[in-house]
Residue, then its C-alpha position, 0 to 999 in steps of 0.5 A: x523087443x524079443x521075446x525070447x530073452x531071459x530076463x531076471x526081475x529082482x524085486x521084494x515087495x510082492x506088488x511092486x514084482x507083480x506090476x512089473x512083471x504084469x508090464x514085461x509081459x504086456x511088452x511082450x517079454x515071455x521068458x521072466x525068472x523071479x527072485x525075492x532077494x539077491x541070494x534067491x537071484x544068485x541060485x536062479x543065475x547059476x541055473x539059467x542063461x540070463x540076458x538082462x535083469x531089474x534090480x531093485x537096489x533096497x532089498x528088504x533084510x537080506x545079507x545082500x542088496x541090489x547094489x551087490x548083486x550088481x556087482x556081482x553080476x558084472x564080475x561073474x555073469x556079465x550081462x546088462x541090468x538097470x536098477x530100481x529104487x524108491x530112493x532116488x538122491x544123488x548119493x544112491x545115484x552115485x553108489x548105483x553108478x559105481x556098478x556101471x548099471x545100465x539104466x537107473x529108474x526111480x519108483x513111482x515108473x512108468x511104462x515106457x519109462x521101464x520099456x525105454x531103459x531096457x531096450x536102450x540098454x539091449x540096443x547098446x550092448x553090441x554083443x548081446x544076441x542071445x539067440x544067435x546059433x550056428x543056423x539062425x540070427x537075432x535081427x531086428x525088424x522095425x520094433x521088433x526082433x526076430x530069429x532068422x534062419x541064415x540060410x534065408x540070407x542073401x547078403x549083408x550090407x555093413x550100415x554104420x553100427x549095424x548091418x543090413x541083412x537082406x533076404x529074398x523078401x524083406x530086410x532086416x538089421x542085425x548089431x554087428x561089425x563085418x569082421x564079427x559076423x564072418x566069425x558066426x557065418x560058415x565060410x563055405x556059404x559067405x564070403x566077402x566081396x566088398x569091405x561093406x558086403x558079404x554075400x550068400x554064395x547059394x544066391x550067387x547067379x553069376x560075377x564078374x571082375x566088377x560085379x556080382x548078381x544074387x538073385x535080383x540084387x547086383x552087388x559091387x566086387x572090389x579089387x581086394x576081394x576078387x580072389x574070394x569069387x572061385x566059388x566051388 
């Protein structure tokens, strides 16, 4: 899991924010802005660029609990979250679910409980890549997440719902469409070659009508794509 994502841990009750904070951080979560209460969360969001919160839903005597806070994360901020509660029945259960949380945790947690909800919930938000700039990417390699500079790219393999991201030594994979990535890349540097491949032009070494070498990687040029080889 990445450590550079911001992550927003709402919990009350001391203890309860120390253990769990004391968990994030053994998993390699570095980055953890804390809030006793949702008007303290609300002040730390419209300072911070946050990617992921823990709401705990009862939050003591405050206005506001975690339920709307969860609402008004979806509405203004828009980031993924998962709730905690002490009080795990059907109708808190129900009332969580109408906030879309991404995950639901019942106190006493585990570990990997809490580990397992945030990471099921980064993986499957397709355009939460926090790091992602004009010069370097968020990929995942094996269990963790890395920044990788797009410069070191060789080319993208479109892989399901993810792409593989090749460089001169290792592979990685990346959470994004084709059409997307084309979007972030700079286009005097990639083009597309293939409906499943783009292609560094850097690492170009020599093409054909059918075939293109970058480096030691020979890649298939389909027909539709011909006209993007006039490489300056």
């Amino acid at each position: 899991m990445p450590q550079d994502i911001n992550l927003l841990l709402v919990e009350d009750e001391f203890l309860n924010r120390l253990y769990t904070k004391n968990t994030l951080e053994s998993f390699g979560y570095n980055s953890i802005f804390e809030a006793r209460s949702a008007e303290d969360a609300l002040k730390i969001l419209d300072k911070e660029k946050i990617d992921f919160a823990i709401l705990d839903i009862n939050l003591g005597s405050g206005k506001e609990d975690g339920l709307s806070l969860g609402r008004k994360i979806n509405e203004k901020y828009k980031f993924p979250f998962v709730y905690l509660t002490a009080y795990g029945t059907k109708q808190m259960l129900q009332k969580a679910k109408s906030n879309n949380p991404s995950g639901f945790l019942v106190k006493p947690f585990t570990e990997i409980e809490l580990l397992a909800s945030i990471e099921l919930a980064v993986n499957n938000i397709p355009n939460l890549q926090p790091t992602d700039t004009d010069n370097e990417l968020l990929v995942k390699q094996n269990d963790k997440y890395v920044k990788l500079s797009v410069a070191a790219i060789v080319y993208l393999e479109s892989d399901k719902n993810y792409l593989r991201v090749v460089t001169e030594n290792d592979t990685y994979k990346y959470r994004c469409t084709i059409k997307k990535v084309l979007e972030l890349l700079n286009k005097q540097d990639f083009i597309q070659i293939h409906r499943a491949f783009v292609v560094n032009r850097r690492f170009v070494n020599n093409f054909s009508l059918d075939e293109i070498q970058c480096g030691e990687y020979v890649l298939p040029v389909s027909r539709n794509y011909r006209d993007q080889l006039q490489l300056k």
